[in-house]
DRENNU-146690 format. One line per field, with one value per atom (N, C-alpha, C): residue number from 1; x, y, z. Coordinates in pm, whole numbers, plus 50000, padded with zeros to 5 digits. Atoms other than C-alpha are relative to their C-alpha. Layout:
residues N
kolmi c(NUM,...)
c1 c(X,...)
c2 c(Y,...)
c3 c(Z,...)
end
This chain:
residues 353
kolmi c(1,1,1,2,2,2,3,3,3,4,4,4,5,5,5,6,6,6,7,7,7,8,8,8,9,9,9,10,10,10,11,11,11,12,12,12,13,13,13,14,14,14,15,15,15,16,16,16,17,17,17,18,18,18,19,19,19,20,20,20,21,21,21,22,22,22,23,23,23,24,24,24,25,25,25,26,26,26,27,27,27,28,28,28,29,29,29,30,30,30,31,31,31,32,32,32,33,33,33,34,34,34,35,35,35,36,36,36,37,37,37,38,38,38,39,39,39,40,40,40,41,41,41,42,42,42,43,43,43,44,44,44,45,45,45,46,46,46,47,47,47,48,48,48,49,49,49,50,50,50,51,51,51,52,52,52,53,53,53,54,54,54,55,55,55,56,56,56,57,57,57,58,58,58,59,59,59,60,60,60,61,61,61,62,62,62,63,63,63,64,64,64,65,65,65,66,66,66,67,67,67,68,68,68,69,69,69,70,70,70,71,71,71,72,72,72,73,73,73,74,74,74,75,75,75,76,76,76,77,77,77,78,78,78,79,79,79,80,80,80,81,81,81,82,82,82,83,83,83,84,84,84,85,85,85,86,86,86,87,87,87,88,88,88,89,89,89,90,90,90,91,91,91,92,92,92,93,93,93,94,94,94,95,95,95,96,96,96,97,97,97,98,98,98,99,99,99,100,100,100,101,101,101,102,102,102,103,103,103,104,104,104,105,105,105,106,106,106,107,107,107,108,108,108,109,109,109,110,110,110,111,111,111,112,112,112,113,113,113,114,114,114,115,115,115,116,116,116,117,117,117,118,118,118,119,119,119,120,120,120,121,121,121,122,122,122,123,123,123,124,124,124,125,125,125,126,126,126,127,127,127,128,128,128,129,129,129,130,130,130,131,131,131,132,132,132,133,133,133,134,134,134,135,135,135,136,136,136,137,137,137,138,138,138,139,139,139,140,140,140,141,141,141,142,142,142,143,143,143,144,144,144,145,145,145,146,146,146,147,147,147,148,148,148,149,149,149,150,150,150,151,151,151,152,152,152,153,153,153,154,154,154,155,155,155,156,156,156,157,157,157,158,158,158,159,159,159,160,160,160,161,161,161,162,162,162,163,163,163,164,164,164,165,165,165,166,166,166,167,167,167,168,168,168,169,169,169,170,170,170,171,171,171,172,172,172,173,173,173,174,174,174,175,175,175,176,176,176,177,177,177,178,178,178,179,179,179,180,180,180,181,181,181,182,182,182,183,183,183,184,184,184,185,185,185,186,186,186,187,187,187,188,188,188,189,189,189,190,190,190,191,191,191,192,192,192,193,193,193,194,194,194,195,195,195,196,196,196,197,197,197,198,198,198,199,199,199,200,200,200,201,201,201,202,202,202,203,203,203,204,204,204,205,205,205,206,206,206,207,207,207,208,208,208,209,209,209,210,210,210,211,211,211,212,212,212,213,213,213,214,214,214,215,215,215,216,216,216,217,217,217,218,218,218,219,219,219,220,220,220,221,221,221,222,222,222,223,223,223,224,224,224,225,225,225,226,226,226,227,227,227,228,228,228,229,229,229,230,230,230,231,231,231,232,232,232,233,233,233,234,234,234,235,235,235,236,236,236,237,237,237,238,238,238,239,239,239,240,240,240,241,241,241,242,242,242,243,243,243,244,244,244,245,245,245,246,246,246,247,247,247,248,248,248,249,249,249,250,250,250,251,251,251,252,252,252,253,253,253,254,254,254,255,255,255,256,256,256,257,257,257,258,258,258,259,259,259,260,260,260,261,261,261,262,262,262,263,263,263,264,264,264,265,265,265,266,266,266,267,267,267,268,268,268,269,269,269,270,270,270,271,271,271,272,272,272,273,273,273,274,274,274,275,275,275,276,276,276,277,277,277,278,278,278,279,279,279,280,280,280,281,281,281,282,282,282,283,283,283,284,284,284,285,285,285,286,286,286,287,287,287,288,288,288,289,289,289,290,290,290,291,291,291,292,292,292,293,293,293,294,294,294,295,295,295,296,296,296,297,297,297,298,298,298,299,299,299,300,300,300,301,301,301,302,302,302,303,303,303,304,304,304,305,305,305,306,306,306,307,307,307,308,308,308,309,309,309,310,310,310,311,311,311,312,312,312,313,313,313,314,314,314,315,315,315,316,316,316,317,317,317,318,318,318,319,319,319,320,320,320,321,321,321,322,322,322,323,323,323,324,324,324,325,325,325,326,326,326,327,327,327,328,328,328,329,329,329,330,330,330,331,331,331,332,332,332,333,333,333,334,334,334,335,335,335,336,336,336,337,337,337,338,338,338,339,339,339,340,340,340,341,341,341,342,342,342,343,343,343,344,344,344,345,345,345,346,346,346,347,347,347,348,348,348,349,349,349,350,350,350,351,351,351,352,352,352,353,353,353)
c1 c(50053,90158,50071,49959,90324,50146,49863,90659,49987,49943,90576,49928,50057,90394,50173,49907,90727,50105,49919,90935,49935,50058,90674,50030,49976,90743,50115,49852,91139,50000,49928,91097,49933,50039,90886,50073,49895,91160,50130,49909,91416,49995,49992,91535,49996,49946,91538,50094,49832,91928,50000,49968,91938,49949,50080,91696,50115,49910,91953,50105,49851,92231,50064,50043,92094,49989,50041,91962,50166,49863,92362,50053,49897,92501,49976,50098,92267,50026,49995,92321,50163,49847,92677,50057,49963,92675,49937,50063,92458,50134,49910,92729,50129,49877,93015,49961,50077,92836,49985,50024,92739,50157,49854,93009,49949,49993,93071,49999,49979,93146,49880,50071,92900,50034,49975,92929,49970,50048,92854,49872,50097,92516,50033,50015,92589,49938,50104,92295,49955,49989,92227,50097,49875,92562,49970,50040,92424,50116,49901,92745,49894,50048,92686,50094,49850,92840,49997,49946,92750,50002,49945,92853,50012,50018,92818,50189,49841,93240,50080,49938,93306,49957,49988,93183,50076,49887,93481,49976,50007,93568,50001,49915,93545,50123,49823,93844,49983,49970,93940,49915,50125,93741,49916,50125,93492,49902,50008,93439,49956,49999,93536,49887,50056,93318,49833,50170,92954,49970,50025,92805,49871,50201,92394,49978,50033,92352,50003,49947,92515,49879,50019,92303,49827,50135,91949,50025,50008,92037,50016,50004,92082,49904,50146,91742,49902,50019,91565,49829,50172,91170,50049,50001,91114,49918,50039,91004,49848,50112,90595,50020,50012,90530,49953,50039,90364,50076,49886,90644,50087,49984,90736,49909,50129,90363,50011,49998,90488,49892,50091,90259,49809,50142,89891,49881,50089,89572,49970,50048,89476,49820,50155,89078,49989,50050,88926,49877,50096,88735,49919,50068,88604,50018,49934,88646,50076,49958,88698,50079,49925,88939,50138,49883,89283,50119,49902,89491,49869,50068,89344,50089,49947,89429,50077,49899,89677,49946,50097,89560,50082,49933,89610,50125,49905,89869,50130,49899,90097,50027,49911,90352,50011,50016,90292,49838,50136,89952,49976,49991,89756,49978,50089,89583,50156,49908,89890,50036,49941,89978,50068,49903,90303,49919,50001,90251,49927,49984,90147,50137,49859,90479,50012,49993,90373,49879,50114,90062,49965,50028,89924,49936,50046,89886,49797,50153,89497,49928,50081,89431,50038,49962,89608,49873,50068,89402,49840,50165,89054,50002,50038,89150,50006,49950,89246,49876,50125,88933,49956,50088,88746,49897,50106,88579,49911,50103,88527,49876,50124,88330,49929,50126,88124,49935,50090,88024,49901,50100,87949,49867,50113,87743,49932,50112,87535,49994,50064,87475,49885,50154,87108,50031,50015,87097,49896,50114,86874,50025,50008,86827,50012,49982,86907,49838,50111,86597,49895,50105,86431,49954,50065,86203,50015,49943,86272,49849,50054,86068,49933,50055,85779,50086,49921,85944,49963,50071,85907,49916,50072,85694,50053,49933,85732,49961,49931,85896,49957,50032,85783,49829,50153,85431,49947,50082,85216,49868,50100,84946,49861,50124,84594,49909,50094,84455,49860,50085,84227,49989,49995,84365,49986,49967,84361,50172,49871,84710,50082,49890,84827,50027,49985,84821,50107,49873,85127,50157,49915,85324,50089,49917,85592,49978,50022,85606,50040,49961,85659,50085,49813,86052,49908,50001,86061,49971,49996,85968,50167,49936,86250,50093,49905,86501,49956,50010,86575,49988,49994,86657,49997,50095,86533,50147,49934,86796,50041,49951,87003,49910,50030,86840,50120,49820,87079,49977,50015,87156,50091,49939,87246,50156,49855,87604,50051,49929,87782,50128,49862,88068,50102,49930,88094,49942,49989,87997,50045,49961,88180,50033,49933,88218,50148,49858,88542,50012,49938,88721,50015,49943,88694,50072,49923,88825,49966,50028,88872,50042,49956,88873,49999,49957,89026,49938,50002,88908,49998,49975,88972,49963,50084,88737,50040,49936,88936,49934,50041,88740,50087,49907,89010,50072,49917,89164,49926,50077,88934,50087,49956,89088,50192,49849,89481,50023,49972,89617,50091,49874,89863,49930,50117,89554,50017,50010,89520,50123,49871,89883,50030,49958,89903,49925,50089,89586,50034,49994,89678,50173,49889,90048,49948,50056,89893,49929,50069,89640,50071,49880,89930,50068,49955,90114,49906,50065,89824,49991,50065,89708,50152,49907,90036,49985,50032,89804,50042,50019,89831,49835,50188,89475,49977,50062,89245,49932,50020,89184,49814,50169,88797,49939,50006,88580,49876,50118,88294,49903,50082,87992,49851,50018,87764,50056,49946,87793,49940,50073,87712,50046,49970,87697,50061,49970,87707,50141,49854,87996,50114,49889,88217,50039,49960,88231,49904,49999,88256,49923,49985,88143,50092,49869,88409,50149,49860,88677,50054,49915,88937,49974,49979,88887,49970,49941,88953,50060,49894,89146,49899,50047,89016,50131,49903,89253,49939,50034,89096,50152,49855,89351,49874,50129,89227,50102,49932,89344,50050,49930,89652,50038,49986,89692,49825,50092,89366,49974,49979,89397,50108,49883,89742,49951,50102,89504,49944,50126,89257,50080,49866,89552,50050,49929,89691,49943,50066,89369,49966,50063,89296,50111,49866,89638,50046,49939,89794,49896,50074,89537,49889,50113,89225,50043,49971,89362,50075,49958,89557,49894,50097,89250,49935,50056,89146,49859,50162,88798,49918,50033,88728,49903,50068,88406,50023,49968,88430,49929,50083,88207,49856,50138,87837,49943,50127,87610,49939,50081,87409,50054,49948,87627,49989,50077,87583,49941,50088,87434,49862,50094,87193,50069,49965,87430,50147,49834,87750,50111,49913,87925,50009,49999,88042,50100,49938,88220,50014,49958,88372,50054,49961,88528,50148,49912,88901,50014,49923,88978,50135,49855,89302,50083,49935,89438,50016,50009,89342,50061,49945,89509,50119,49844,89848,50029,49919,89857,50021,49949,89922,50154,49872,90265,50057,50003,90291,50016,50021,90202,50104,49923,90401,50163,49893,90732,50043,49975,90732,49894,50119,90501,50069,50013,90703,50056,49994,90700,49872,50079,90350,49945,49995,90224,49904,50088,90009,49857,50105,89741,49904,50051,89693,49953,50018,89666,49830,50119,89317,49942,50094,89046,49940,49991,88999,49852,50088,88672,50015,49981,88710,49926,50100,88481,50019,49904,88532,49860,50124,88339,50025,49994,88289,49904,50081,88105,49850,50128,87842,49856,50137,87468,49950,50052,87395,50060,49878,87517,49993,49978,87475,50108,49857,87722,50091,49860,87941,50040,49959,87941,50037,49904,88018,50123,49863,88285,50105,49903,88465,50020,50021,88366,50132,49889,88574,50151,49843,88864,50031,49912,88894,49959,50090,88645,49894,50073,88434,49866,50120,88080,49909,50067,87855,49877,50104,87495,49921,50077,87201,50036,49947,87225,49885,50104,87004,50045,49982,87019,49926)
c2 c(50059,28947,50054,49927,29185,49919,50031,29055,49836,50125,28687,49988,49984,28837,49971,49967,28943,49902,50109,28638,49922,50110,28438,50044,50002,28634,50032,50035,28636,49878,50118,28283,49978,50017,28278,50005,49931,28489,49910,50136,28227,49870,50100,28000,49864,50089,27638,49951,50000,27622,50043,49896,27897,49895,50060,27681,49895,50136,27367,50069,49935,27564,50031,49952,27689,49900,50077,27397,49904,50017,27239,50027,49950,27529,49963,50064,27444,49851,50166,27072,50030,49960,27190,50039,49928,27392,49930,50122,27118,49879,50101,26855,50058,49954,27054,50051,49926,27190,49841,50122,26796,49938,50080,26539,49881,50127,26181,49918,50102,26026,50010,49994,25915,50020,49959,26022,49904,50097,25733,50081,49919,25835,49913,50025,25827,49890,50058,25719,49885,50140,25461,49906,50088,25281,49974,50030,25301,50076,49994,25525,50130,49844,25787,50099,49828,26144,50064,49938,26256,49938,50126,26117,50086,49889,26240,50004,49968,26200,50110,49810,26498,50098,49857,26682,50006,49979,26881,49963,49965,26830,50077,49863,27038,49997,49978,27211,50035,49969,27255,50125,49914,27585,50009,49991,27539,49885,50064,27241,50061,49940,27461,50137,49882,27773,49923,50077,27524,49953,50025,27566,50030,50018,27491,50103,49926,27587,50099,49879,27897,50102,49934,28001,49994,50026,27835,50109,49931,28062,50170,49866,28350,50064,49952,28348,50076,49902,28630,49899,50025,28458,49809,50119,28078,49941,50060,27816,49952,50017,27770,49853,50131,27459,49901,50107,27302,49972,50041,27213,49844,50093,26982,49928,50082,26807,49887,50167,26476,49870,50083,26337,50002,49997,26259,50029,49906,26451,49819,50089,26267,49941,49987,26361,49992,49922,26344,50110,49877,26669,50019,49972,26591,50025,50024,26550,50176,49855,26969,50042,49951,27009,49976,50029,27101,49905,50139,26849,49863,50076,26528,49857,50075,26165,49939,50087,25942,49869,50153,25594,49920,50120,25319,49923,50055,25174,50105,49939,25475,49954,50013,25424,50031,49887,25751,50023,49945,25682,49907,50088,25582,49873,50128,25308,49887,50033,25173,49820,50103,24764,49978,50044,24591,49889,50108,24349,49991,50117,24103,49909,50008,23914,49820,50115,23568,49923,50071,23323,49894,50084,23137,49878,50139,22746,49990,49990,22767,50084,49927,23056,49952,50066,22910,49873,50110,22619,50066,49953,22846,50065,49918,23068,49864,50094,22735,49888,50179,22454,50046,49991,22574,50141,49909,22923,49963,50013,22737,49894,50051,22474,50007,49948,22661,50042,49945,22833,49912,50079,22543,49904,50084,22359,50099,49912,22677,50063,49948,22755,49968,49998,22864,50071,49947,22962,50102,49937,23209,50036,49950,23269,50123,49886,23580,50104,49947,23820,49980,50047,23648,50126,49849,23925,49949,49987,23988,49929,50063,23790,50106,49924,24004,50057,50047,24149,49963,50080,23998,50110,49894,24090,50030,49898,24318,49891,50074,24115,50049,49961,24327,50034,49988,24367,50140,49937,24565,50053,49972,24728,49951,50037,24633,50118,49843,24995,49954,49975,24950,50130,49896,25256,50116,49906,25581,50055,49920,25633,49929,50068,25341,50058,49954,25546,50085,49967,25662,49962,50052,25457,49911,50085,25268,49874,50127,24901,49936,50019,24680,49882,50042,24501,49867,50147,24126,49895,50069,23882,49931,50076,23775,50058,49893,24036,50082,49829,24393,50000,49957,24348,49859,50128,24107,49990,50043,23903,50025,49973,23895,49897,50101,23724,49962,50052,23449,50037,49939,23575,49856,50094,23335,50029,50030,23209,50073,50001,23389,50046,49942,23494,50135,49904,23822,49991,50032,23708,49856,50160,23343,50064,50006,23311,49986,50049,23392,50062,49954,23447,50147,49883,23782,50050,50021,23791,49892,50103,23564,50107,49903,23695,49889,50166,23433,50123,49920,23553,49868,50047,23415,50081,49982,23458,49963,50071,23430,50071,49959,23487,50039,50019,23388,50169,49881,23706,50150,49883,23905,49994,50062,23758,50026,50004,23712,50044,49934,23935,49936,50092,23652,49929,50057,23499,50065,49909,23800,50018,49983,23803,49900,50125,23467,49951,50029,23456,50090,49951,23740,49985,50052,23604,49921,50099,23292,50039,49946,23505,50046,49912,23701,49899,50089,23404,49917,50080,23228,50048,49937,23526,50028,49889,23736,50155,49913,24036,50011,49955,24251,50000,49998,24166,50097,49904,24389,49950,50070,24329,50000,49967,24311,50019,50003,24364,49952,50032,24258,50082,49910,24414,50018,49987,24348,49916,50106,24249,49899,50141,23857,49982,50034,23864,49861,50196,23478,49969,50065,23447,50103,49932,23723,50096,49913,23965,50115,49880,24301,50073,49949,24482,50136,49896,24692,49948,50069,24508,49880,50069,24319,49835,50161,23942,49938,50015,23900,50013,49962,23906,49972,50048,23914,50103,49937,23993,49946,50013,23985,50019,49964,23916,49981,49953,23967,49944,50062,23836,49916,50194,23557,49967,50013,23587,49892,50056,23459,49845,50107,23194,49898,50136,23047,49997,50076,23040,49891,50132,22829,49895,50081,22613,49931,50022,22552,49909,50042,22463,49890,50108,22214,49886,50072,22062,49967,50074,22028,50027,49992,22098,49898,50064,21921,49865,50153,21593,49892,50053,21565,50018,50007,21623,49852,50134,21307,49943,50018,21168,50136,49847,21495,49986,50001,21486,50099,49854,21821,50156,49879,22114,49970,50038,22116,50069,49931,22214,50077,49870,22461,50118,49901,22665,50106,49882,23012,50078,49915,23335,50047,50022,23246,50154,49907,23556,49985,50012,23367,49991,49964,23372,49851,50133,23017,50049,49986,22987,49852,50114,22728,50039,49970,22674,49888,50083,22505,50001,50018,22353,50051,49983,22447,49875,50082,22137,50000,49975,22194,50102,49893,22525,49954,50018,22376,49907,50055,22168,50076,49919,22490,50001,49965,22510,50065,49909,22816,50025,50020,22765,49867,50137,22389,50078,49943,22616,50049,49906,22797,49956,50033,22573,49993,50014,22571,50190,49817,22976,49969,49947,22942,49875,50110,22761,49895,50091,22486,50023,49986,22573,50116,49900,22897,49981,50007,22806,50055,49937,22963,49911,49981,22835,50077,49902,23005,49968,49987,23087,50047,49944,23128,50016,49907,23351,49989,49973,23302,50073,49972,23561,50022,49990,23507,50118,49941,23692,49944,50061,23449,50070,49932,23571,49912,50120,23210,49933,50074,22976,49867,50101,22717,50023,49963,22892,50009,50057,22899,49914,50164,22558,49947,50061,22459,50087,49925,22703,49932,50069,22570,49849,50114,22229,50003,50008,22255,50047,50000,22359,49942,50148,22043,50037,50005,22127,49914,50062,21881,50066,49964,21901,49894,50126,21668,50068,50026,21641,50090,49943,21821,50125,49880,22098,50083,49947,22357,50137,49934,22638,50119)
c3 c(50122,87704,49877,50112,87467,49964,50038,87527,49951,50032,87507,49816,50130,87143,49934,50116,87049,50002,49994,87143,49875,50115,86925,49833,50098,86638,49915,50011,86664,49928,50011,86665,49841,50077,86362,49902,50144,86141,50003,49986,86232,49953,50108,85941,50076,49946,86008,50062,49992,85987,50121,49841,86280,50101,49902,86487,50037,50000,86434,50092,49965,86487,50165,49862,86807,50146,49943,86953,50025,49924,86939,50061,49889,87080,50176,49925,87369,50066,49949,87389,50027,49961,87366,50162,49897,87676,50119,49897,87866,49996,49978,87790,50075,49915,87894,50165,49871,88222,50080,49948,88318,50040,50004,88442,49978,50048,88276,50134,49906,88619,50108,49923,88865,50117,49882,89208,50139,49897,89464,50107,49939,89692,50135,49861,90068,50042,49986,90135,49990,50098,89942,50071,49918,90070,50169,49815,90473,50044,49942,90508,50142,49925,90806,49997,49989,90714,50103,49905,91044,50151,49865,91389,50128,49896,91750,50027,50010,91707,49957,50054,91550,50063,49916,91813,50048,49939,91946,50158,49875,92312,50094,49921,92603,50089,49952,92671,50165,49854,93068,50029,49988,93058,50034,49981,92977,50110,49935,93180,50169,49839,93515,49945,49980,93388,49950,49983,93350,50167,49842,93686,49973,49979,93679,50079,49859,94009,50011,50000,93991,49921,50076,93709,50059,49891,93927,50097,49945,94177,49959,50014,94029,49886,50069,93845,50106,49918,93944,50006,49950,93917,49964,49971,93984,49892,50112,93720,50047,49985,93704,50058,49888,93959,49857,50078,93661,49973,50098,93507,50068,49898,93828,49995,49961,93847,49910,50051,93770,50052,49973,93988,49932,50048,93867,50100,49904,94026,50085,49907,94342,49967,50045,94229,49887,50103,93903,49973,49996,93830,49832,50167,93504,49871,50129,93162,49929,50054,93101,50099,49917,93371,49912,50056,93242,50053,49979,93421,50026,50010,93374,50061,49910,93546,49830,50115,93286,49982,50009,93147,50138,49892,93397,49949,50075,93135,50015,50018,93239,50099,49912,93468,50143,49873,93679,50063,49968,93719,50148,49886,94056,49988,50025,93929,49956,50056,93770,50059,49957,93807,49837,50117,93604,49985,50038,93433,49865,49978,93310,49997,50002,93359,49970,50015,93302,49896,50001,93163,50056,49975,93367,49919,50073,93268,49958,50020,93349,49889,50091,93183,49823,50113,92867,49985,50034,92888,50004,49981,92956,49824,50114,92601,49897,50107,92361,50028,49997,92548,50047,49886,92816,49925,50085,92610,49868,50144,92287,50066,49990,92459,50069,49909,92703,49853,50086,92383,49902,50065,92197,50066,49878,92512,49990,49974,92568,49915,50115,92196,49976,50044,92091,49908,50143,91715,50018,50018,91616,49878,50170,91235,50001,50042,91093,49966,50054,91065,50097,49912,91361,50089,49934,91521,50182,49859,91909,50086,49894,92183,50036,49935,92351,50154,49890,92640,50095,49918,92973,50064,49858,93250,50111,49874,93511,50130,49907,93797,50144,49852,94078,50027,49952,94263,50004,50014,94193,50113,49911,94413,50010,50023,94443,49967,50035,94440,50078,49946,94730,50078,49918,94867,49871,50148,94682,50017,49991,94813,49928,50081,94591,49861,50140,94271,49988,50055,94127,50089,49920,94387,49935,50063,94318,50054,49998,94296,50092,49836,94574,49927,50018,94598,50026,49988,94543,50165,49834,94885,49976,49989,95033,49991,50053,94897,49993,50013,94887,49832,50132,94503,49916,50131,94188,50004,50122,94058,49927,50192,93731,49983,50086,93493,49903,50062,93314,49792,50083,92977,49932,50050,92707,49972,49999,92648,49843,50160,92319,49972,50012,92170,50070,49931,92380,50123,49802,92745,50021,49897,92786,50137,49871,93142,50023,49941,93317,50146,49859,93643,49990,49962,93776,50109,49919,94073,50128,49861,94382,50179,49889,94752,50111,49834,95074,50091,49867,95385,50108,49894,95743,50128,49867,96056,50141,49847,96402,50090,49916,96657,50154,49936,96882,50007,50058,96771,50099,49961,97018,50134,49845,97322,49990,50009,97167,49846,50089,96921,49900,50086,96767,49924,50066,96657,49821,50102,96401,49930,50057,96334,49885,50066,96190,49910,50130,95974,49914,50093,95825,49925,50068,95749,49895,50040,95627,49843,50071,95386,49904,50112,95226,49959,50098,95155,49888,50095,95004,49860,50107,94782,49952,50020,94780,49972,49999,94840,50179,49861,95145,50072,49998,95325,50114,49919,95496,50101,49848,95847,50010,49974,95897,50115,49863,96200,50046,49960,96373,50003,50017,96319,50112,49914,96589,50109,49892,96940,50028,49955,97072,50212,49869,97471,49999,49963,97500,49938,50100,97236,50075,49922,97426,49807,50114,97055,50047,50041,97032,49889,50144,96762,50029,50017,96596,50052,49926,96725,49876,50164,96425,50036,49987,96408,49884,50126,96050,49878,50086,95742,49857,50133,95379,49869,50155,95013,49916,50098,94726,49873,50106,94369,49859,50109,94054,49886,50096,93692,49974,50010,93657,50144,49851,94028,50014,50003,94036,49936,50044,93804,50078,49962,93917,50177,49867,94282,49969,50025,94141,49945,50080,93998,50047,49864,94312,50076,49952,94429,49944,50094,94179,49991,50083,94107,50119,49852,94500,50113,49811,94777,49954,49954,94697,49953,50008,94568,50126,49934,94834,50186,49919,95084,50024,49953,95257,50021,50056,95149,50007,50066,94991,49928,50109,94776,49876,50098,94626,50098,49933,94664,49992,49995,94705,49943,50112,94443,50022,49994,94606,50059,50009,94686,49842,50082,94496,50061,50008,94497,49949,50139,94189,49952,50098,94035,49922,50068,93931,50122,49893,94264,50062,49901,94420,50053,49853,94773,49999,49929,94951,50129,49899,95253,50022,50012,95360,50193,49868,95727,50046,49951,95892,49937,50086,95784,49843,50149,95418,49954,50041,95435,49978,49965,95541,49924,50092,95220,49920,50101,95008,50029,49992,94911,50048,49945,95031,50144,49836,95396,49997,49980,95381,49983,49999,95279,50084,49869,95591,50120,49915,95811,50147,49856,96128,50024,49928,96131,50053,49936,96233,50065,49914,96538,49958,50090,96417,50049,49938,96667,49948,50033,96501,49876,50169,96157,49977,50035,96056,49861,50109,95832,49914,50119,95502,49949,50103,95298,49904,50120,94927,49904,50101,94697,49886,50194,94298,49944,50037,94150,49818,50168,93750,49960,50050,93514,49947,50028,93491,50029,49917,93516,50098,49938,93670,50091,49925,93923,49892,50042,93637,49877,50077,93441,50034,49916,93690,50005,49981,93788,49886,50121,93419,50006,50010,93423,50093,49897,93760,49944,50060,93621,49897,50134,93309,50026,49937,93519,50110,49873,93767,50111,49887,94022,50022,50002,94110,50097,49955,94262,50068,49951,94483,50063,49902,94608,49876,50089,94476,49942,50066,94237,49960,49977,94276,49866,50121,93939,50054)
end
């Protein structure tokens, strides 16, 4: 503080003139110190000042005296294994475990599928017509502010309480079923119905007796889907019918996504038109949870492209009849059926909801 006292009162005793005088010498020694010419900015121009070209080459030397190996082996302790664990844990052990599994979107992970590598036509036509007007057919407004519906009633039976052992018992399961139903939930902007996956399967019984049986449905299956299918087996035994249980006598592959779609595509566009007084499918088919089935003859199989490309690899006798599963996200089978509906499935006979 003292010193910047005594600067202030230097400057005080200092005539105007001096101040002038001062302040030139100053601008003086700034102009001569500066340069008149501008300097072009690198940068600016996109030039590059540095380049992997100017690195020198190696000379013969050094070339012959870089040996890895040499220098791997003659490390005295070995590099922590982690450092190798490219692969992803077989188990997950939980969110606080220090190695953890990788998204399914990585590469190295198990879960891992490419793609998508295409769009299917269908599904193009389900995001641009087929979602907006399921939504607008199964739109119910509800005003803003509208207070919530009582909720329902309890769906399962109840006891009579003639016993005293019925008290604090639990409720008794639906007739008819182990488990209630979905109930169908209205149609809106975040549940339109779509394809989740489809699954072919093929039942050769034949296949108990001759093992070529099994060979050729499950060719057949893989070409249809272009999944590898899983052999299935019988589950009990039938004296009269000559089955086993436990013994293989069928094939099922499930595909999932545009595999799925460009199926149903296939199905719509070359096999069933060209089916010979074909109605369609039958209305009551369903689960009542969103799930329709069908079924295709041996002949009906062998109009897929697929099978017709390569139809004298397999003997004609063998050809196998296919059952096919489409399971949506519908809560209903009447949401389904508009859904298949709106993509060139037809439907016949009564229709049961």
């Amino acid at each position: 503080m003292a010193g910047l006292r005594e600067v202030s009162r230097s400057a005080h005793s200092l005539s105007l003139s001096q101040i002038l005088r001062l302040g030139q010498s100053c601008w003086a020694c700034q102009r001569r110190s500066s340069s008149t010419e501008t300097k072009p900015d690198q940068a600016a121009l996109g030039v590059v000042t540095h380049s992997s070209f100017d690195i020198p080459q190696l000379t013969p030397e050094q070339k012959a005296t870089f040996r890895p190996w040499k220098r791997a082996a003659d490390r005295k302790f070995n590099l922590p294994s982690s450092r190798y664990q490219y692969h992803p844990p077989k188990y997950n052990r939980g969110p606080l475990h220090p190695i953890q599994s990788p998204m399914s979107s990585d590469p190295i992970a198990r879960d891992f599928v490419p793609g998508p590598f295409n769009l299917p036509r269908l599904k193009q036509t389900y995001q641009s017509t087929v979602a907006p007007d399921l939504m607008t057919l199964a739109y119910n407004h509800v005003p803003p502010g509208t207070k919530n519906k009582e909720p329902p009633a309890d769906r399962l039976r109840g006891w009579d309480g003639s016993s005293p052992y019925h008290e604090n018992r639990q409720k008794r399961g639906p007739r008819g079923a182990p488990v209630l139903p979905i109930r169908e939930r209205n149609i809106t902007f975040r549940n339109i119905p779509e394809i989740k996956e489809i699954t072919v399967s093929a039942y050769v019984p034949e296949a108990l007796k001759n093992d070529d049986h099994l060979v050729v449905a499950r060719t057949v299956v893989l070409n249809l889907t272009g999944a590898m299918p899983e052999i299935t087996r019988t589950r009990k035994s039938v004296v009269q019918w000559g089955i086993v249980s436990g013994r293989p006598a069928g094939v099922k592959a499930t595909i999932y996504g545009n595999a799925a779609y460009e199926f149903l595509d296939r199905c719509t566009q070359l096999v069933f038109p060209r089916i010979k007084d074909w109605k369609g499918i039958k209305a009551t088919t369903g689960d009542s949870s969103g799930n329709l089935s069908w079924g295709l003859n041996p002949e009906d199989v062998a109009l897929f492209p697929e099978v017709e490309a390569s139809y004298s690899v397999f003997p004609a006798k063998m050809i196998p009849g296919v059952k096919i599963f489409v399971k949506t996200t519908a809560t209903s089978d009447r949401q389904a059926r508009l859904l298949l509906q709106a993509m060139g499935i037809p439907f016949y006979g009564e229709i049961r909801n």
